[in-house]
VOPAGU-2260 file (C-alpha; in pm, 1 decimal, decimal comma):
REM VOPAGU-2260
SITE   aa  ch    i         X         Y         Z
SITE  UNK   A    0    -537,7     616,8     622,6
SITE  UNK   A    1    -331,3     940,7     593,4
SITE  UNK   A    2    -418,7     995,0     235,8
SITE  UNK   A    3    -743,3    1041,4     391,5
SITE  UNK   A    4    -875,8     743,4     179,1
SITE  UNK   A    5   -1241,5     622,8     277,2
SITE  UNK   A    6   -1299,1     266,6     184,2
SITE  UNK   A    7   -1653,8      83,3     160,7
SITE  UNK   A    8   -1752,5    -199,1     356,7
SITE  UNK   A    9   -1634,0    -514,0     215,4
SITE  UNK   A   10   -1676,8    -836,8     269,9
SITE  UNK   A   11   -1648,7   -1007,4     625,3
SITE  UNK   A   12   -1299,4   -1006,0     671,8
SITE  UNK   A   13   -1162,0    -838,9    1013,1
SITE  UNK   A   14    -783,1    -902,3     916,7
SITE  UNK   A   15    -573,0    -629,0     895,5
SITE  UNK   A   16    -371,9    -657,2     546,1
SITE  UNK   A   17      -0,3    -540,9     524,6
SITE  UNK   A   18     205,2    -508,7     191,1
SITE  UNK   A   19     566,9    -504,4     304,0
SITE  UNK   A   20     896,3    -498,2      87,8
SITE  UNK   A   21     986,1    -823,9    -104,6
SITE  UNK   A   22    1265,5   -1065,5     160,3
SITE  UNK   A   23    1074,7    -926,2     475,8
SITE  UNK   A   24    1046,3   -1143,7     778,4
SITE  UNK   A   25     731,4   -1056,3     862,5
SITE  UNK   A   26     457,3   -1358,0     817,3
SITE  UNK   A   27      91,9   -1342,9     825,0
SITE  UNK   A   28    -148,5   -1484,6    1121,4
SITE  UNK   A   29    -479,1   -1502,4    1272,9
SITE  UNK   A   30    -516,9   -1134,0    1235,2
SITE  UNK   A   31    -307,2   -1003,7     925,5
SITE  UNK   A   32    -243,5   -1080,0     625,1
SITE  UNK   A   33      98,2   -1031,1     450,7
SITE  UNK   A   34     155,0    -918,8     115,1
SITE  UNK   A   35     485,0    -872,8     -60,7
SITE  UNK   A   36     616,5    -650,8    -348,4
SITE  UNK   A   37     939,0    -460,6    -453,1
SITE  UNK   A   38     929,1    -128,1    -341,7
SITE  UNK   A   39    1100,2     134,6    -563,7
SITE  UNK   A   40    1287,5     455,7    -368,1
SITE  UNK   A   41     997,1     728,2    -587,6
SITE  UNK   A   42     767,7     532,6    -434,8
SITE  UNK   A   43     816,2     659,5     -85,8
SITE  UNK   A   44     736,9     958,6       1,8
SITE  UNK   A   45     664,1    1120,1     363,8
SITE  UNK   A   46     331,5    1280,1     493,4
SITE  UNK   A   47     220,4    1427,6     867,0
SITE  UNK   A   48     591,2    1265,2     996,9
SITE  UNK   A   49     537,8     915,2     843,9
SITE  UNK   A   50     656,2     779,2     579,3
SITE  UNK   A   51     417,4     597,9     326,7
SITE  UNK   A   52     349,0     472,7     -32,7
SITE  UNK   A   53     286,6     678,6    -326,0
SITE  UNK   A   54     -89,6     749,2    -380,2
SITE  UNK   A   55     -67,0     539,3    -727,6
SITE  UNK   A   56     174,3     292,5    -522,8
SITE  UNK   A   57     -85,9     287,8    -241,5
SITE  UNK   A   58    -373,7     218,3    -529,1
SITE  UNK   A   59    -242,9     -50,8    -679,0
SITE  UNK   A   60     -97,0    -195,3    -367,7
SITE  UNK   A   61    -477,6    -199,4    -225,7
SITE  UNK   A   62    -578,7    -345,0    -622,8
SITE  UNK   A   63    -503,6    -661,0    -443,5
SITE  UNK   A   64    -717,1    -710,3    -141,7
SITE  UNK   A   65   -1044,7    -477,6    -250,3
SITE  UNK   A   66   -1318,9    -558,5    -422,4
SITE  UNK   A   67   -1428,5    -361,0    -754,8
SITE  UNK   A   68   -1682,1    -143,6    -607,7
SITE  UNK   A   69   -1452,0     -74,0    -326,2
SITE  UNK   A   70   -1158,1     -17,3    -530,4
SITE  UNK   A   71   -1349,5     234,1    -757,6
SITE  UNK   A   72   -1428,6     430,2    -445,7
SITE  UNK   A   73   -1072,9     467,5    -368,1
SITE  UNK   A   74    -991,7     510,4    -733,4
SITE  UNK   A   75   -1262,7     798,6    -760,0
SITE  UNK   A   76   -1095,7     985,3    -457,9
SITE  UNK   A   77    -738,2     963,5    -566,7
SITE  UNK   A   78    -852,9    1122,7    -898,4
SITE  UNK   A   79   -1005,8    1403,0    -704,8
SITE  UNK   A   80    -712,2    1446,3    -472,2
SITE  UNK   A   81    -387,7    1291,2    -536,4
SITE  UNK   A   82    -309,8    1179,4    -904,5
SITE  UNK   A   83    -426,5    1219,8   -1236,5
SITE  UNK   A   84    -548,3     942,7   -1454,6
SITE  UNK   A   85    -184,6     889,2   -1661,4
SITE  UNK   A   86      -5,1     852,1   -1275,8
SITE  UNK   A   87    -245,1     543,6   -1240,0
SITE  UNK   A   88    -156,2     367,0   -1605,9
SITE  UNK   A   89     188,8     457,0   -1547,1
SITE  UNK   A   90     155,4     206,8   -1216,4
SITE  UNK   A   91      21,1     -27,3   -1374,5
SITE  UNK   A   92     262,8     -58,2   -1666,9
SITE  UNK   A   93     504,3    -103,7   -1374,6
SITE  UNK   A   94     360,1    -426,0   -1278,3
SITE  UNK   A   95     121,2    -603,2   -1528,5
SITE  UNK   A   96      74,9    -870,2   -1355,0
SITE  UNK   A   97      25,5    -958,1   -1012,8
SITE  UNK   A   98    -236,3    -988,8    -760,2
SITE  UNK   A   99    -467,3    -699,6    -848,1
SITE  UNK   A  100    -393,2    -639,5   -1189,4
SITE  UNK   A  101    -696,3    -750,8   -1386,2
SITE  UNK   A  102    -875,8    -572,4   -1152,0
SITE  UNK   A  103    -701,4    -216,8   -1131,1
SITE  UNK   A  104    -751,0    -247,5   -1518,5
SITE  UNK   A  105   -1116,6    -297,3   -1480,7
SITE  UNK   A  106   -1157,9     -57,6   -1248,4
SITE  UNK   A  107    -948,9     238,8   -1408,6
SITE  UNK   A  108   -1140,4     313,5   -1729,1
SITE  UNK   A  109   -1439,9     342,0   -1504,0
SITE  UNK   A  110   -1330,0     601,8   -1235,6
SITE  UNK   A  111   -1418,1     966,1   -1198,7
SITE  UNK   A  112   -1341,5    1206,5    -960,8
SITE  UNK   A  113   -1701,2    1376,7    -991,3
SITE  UNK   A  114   -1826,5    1096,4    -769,5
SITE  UNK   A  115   -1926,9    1242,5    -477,8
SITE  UNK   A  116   -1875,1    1002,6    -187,2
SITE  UNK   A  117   -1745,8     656,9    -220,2
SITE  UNK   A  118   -2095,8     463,0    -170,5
SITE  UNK   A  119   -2191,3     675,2    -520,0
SITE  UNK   A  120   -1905,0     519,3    -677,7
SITE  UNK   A  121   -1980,8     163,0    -530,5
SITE  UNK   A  122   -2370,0     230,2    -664,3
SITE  UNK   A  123   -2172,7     327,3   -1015,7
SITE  UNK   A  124   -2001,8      11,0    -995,8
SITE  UNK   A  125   -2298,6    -203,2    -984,9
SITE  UNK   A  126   -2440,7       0,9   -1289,7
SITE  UNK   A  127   -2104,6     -38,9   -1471,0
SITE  UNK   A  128   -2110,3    -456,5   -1347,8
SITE  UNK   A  129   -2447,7    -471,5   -1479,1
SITE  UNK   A  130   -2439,1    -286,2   -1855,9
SITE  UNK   A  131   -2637,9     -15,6   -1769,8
SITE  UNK   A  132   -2585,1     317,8   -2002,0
SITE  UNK   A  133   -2333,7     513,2   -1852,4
SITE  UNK   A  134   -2540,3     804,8   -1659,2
SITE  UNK   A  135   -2421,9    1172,2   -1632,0
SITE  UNK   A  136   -2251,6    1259,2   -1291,9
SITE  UNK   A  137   -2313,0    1534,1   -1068,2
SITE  UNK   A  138   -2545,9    1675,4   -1352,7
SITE  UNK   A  139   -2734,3    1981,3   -1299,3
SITE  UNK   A  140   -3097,6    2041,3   -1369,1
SITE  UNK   A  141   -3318,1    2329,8   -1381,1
SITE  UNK   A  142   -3656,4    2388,8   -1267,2
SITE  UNK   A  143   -3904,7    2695,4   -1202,4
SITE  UNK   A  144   -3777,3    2622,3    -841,9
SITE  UNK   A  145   -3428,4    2664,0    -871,2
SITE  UNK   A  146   -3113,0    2428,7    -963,3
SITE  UNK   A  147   -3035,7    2069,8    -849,0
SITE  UNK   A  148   -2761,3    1850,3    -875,9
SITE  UNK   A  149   -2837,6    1500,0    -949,7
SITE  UNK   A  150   -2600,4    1187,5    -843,6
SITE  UNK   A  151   -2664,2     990,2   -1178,3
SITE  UNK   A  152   -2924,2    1128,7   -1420,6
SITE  UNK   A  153   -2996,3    1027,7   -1814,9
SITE  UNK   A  154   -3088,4    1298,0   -1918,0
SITE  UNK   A  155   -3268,6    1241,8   -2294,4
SITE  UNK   A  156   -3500,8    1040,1   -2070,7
SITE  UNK   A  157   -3572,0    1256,4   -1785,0
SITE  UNK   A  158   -3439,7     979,7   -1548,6
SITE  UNK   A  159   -3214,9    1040,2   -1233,8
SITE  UNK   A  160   -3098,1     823,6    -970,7
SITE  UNK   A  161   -2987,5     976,6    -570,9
SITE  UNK   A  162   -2771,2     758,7    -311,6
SITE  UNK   A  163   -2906,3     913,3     -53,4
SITE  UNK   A  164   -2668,1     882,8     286,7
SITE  UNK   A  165   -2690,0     879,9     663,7
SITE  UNK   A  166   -2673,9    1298,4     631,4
SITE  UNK   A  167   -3004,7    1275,5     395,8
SITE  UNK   A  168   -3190,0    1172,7     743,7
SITE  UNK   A  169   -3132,9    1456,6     951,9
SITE  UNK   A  170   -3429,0    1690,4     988,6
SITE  UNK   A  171   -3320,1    2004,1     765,9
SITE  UNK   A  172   -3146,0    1785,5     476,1
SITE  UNK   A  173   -3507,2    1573,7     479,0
SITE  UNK   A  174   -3723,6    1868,5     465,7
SITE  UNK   A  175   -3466,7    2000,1     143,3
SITE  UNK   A  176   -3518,8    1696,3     -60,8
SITE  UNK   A  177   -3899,0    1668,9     -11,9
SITE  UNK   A  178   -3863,7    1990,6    -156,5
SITE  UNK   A  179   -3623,7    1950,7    -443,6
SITE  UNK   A  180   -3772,0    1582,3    -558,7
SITE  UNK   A  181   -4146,8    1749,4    -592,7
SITE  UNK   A  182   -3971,5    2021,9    -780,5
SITE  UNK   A  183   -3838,5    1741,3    -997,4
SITE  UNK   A  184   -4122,2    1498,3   -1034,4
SITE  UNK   A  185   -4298,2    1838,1   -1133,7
SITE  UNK   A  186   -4024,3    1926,2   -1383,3
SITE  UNK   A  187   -4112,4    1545,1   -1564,7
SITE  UNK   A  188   -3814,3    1364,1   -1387,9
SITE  UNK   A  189   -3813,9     985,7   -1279,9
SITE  UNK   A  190   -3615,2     962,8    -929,5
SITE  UNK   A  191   -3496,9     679,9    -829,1
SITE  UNK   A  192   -3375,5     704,4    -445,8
SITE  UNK   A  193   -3126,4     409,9    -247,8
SITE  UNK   A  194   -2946,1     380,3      88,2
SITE  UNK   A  195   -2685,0     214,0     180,2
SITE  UNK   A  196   -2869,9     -79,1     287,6
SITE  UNK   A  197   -2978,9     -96,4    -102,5
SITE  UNK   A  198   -2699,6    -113,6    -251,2
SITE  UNK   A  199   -2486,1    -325,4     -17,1
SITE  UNK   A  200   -2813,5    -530,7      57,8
SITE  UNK   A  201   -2986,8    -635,2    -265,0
SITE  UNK   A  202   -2822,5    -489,9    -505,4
SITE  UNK   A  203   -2981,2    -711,0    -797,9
SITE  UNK   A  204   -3323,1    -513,7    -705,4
SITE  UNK   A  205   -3113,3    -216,4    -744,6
SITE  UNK   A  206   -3007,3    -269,1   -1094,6
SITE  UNK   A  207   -3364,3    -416,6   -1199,8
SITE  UNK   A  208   -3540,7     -91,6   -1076,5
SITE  UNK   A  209   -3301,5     125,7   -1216,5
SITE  UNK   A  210   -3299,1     -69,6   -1552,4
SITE  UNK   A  211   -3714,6     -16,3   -1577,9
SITE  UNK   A  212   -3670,9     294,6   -1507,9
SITE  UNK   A  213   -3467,6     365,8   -1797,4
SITE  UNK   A  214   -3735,0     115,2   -2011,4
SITE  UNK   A  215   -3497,6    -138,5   -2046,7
């Protein structure tokens, strides 16, 4: 995506989905699927030689096909990069209603553009789903050894949770948080580690584990 957008796995669905301009001819098949919506002239603007949607056009416009967890990734990431909070309200005031709408509404009170990759902000989504407190992002601890950032961490009980990616199984990067997590567990911190295949797995388990670790 040239807004350099990364979007989570979602469900088994290999179509490609289009959102084209309200009276186009084009119709869906086998292999796409066609959505239709006015589109305003602001909400065209042109990037790398193309011309493209908006980034709060482009978010609301993919409101309608992604899932929650996936849709808070990209949320998280346009906060970060493209658009501030009041760009995204100011979208959806445009259209209400719609395809998407509930959901973008859902979604937007619960985005932040601390999240630091989009499989954190799918793991936040579960938390959100699931009424667990609301942890602390990116929050940073200190121990006799030095500083660490944690992904999710509550602090007045000494409880953090990691998502810990494909990167956190190279050699160096294991080696680093072997370190850092004894320098943690030393410190009095619970640490709750998942991968990918956690969260998009069995994420129930998840939630349950991180819910007894907080004593709930």
């Amino acid at each position: 995506m040239l807004w350099g957008l990364a979007i989570p796995m979602q469900r088994d669905d290999s179509r490609v989905h289009l959102t084209v301009a309200t009276g186009s001819a084009v119709r869906s098949r086998a292999d796409r699927s066609i959505h239709r919506g006015p589109l305003l002239p602001g909400e065209v603007v042109e990037r790398l030689g193309f011309r493209l949607t908006t980034p709060p056009r482009t978010w609301r416009d993919l409101a309608a096909t992604l899932t929650p967890p996936a849709l808070l990734a990209v949320t998280d990431q346009l906060l970060a990069h493209w658009c501030a909070p009041a760009e995204l309200e100011a979208e959806l005031r445009l259209r209400r209603s719609g395809r998407g709408s509930a959901r973008a509404r859902a979604v937007l009170p619960v985005a932040d553009p601390r999240s630091d990759s989009p499989m954190e902000s799918v793991l936040r989504w579960l938390m959100h789903a699931a009424g667990v407190p609301t942890p602390e992002l990116q929050y940073l601890i200190r121990t006799a050894e030095g500083e660490f950032r944690a992904d999710f961490a509550w602090p007045e009980l000494k409880v953090l949770v990691e998502f810990d990616g494909a990167v956190h199984r190279e050699r160096g990067v294991f080696v680093r948080d072997l370190r850092r997590q004894n320098a943690l567990v030393a410190a009095g911190w619970t640490i709750l580690r998942f991968s990918g295949a956690d969260v998009l797995g069995r994420p129930e388990e998840v939630v349950a584990q991180i819910m007894r670790g907080l004593g709930r």
